[in-house]
Structures are given as structure tokens and as C-alpha cells.
C-alpha positions as CSV (number, residue, x, y, z in Angstrom):
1,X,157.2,77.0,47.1
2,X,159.0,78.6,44.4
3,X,158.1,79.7,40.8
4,X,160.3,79.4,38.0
5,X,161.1,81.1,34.6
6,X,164.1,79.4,32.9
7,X,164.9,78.9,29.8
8,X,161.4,80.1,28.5
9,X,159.7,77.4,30.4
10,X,157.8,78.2,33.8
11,X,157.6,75.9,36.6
12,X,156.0,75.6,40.3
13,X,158.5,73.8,42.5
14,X,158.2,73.1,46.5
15,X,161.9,74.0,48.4
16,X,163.1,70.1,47.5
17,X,162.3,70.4,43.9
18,X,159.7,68.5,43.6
19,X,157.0,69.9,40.7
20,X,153.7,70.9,41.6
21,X,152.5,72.0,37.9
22,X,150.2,69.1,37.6
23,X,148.7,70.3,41.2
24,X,148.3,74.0,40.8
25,X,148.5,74.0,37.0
26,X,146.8,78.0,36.5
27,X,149.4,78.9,39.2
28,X,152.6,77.1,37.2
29,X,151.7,78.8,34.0
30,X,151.0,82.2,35.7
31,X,155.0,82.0,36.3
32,X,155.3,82.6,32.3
33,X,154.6,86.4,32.8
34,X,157.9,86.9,35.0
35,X,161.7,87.9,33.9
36,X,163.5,85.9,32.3
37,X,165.5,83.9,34.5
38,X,164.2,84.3,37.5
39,X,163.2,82.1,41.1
40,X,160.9,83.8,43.0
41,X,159.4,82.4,46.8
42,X,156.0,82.5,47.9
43,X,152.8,80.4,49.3
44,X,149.8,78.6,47.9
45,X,146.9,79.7,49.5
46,X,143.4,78.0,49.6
47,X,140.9,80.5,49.6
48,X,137.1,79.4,50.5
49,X,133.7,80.8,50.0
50,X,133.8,83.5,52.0
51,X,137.6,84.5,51.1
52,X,139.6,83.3,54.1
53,X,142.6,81.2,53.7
54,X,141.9,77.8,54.6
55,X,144.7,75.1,54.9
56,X,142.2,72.6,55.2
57,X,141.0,73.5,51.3
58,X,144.3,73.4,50.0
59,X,145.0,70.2,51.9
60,X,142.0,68.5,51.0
61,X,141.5,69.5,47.3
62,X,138.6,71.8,48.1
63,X,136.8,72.2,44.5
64,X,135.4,75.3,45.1
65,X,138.5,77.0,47.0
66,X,140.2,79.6,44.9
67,X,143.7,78.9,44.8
68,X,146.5,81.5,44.5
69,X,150.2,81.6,45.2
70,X,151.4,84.8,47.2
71,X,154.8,85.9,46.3
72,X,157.0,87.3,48.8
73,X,160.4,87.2,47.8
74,X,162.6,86.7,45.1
75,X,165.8,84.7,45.3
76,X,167.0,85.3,41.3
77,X,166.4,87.6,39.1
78,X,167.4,87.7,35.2
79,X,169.9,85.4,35.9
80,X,171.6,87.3,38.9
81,X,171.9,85.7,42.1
82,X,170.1,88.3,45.1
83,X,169.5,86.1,47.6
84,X,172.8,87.3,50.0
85,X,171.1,90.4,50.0
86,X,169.1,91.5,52.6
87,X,165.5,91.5,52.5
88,X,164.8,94.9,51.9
89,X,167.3,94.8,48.8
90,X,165.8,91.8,47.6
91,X,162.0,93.3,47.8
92,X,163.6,96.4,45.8
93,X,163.4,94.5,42.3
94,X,160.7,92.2,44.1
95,X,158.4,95.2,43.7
96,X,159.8,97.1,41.0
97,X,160.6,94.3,38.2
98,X,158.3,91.0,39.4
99,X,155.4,92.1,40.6
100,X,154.1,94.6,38.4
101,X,154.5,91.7,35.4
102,X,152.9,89.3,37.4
103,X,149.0,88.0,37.0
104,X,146.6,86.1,38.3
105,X,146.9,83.8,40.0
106,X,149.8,85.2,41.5
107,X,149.8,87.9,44.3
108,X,151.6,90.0,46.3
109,X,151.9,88.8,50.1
110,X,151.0,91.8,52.2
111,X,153.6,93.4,54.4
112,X,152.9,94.2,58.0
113,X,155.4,96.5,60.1
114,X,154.8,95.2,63.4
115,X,156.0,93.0,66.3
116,X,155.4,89.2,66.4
117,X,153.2,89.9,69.6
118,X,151.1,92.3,67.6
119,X,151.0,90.4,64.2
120,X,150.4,86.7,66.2
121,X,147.6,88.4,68.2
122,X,145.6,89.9,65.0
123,X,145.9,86.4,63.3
124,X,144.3,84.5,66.2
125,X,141.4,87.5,66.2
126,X,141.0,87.2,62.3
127,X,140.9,83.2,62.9
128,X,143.4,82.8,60.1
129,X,146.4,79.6,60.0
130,X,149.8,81.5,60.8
131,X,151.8,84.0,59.1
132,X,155.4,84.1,57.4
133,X,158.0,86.2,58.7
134,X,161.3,87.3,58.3
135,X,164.3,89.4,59.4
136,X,164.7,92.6,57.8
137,X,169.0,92.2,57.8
138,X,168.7,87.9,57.0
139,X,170.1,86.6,54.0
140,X,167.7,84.0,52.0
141,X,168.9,80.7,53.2
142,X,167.9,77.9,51.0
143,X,166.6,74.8,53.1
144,X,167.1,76.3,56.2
145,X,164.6,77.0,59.2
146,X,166.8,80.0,60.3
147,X,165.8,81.3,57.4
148,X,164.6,85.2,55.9
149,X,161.2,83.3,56.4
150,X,159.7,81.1,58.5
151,X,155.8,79.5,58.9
152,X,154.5,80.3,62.2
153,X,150.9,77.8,62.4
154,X,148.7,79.8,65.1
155,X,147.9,75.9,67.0
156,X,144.0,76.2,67.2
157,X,143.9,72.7,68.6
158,X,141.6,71.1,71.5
159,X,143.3,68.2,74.2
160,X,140.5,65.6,74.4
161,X,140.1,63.0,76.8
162,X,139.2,59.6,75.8
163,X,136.6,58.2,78.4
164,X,135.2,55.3,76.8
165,X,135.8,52.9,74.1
166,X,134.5,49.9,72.6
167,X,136.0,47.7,69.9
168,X,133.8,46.6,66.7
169,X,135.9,44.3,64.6
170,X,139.7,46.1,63.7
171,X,138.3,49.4,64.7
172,X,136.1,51.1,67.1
173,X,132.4,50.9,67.1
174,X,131.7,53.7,69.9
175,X,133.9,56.3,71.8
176,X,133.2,58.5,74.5
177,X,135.1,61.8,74.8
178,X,135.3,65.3,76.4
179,X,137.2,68.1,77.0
180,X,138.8,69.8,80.2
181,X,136.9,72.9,80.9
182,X,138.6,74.7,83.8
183,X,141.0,72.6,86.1
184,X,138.7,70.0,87.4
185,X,135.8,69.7,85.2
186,X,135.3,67.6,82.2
187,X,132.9,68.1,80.0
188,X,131.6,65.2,77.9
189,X,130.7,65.3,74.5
């Protein structure tokens, strides 16, 4: 998503411009408190009761999960076009000019310096979604997967085998399932 400060108005767009004020309105008004003229990029972030990120929260409307929107880059600022800089001339004013004016609920992404390996690893350990990363030398590429970032979802998913399964009406009244455990050996639930 990006947030947006033009013409003394601020905004929270997704990538194809569609608004999301009227979903995360705290987090389109927080946008007020940036430069003048300026598009930053970032993510909005669920957080539950115990303070994890939870995609499932922000999917599903939690009302009790915090939400926030964590800033990572900034494609213009007062009115000047950085985004065919590289990233580590774009998180120069990032850092110096945007984020010491923001407020809640905006935040600053944390940065890691480390391989994918490394950085994949310690989300599946901390049980978190996926991260966002980027090349140091990439240009910001609107609408692009090739990207400065790109969403990596850490797949925490389970193959299930349907065993049994009886029809009640349009839909089904009973199902039997389980789950491969090992090469041979299913295990049913």
C-alpha cells in the first residue's frame, strides 16, 4: 500500500489505486503528519493479542487486532520523483525527512542485513507470515513483481487427504480426513 500527502489531503491507497481510508481510517489520516507532497510504500499489519502479526486479523476484521502500517520506502518526496534511485538513496530522506514526522499508527519496517536463507529461517522459527525484501542496487518499479520489494509468504500449509464423504442436501453432512505422516502412514483425524 502506499500513503499519500498531496495537496494537503492524506490518502491510503493499495498499488492499483484503490482507497483504503474507509478501511484503515487512523492509518489514512496518520499520513497527514508527512511532507508535503510525498508517496511513501509500506504494509498494514494486523497485530493480535499477544503482538504478532497475524494475516488472518487483518483479513478477517479482527476487532481486537491493532492495526498499523509499516513504512519501508518512499517513492516521492516534496514533490521530487526518488524512485530511480537505489534503495539505499531512497532510505536516505526515508529516514532523515519521513520518519521522524511520522506517528502512530505508522512505523518504521525493521531492516535486517542478512541472507534470504538466514532471514526465511528466523521467520519460520518466530512463526511469523513472510517478509518483504529488496535489492540494495533495484530501482522502485511501480506494479512490477521484479520489483525493490517483493512479499515472500513463509507457506505453513498441511496436504490432507479426503477419505470419506457423504452428501446432506447441496453440501456435505460428514467428511473424513487425515494427513500423511511419513511416506506410508496416514493418520486420520
Amino acid at each position: 500500500m502506499v500513503g499519500i500527502k498531496s495537496y494537503g489531503e492524506a490518502h491510503l491507497l493499495s498499488r492499483n489505486n484503490k482507497s483504503f481510508d474507509g478501511k484503515y481510517p487512523a492509518i489514512g489520516k496518520a499520513h497527514a503528519r508527512l511532507p508535503h507532497e510525498t508517496v511513501i510504500d509500506g504494509e498494514v499489519v494486523a497485530l493480535d493479542e499477544s503482538g504478532m502479526p497475524s494475516f488472518n486479523a487483518l483479513q478477517n476484521g479482527s476487532a481486537t487486532a491493532q492495526r498499523y502500517f509499516y513504512v519501508f520506502d518512499v517513492l516521492v518526496l516534496a514533490a521530487y520523483n526518488v524512485m530511480a534511485e537505489p534503495l539505499p538513496a531512497r532510505h536516505e530522506p526515508l529516514f532523515h525527512q519521513v520518519v521522524p514526522r511520522r506517528a502512530e499508527p505508522i512505523r518504521e519496517a525493521p531492516q535486517f542485513d542478512a541472507g534470504l536463507p538466514d532471514l526465511l529461517r528466523a521467520v519460520r522459527e518466530q512463526g511469523l507470515d513472510g517478509i518483504v525484501a529488496g535489492g540494495l542496487d533495484s530501482a522502485y518499479e511501480p506494479g512490477q513483481p521484479s520489483g525493490v520489494s517483493r512479499k515472500m509468504r513463509v507457506d505453513r500449509s498441511q496436504a490432507f487427504v479426503i477419505g470419506v464423504y457423504t452428501l446432506g442436501g447441496r453440501h456435505f453432512d460428514a467428511l473424513i480426513f487425515g494427513y500423511w505422516e511419513g511416506d506410508r502412514k496416514c493418520r486420520i483425524l
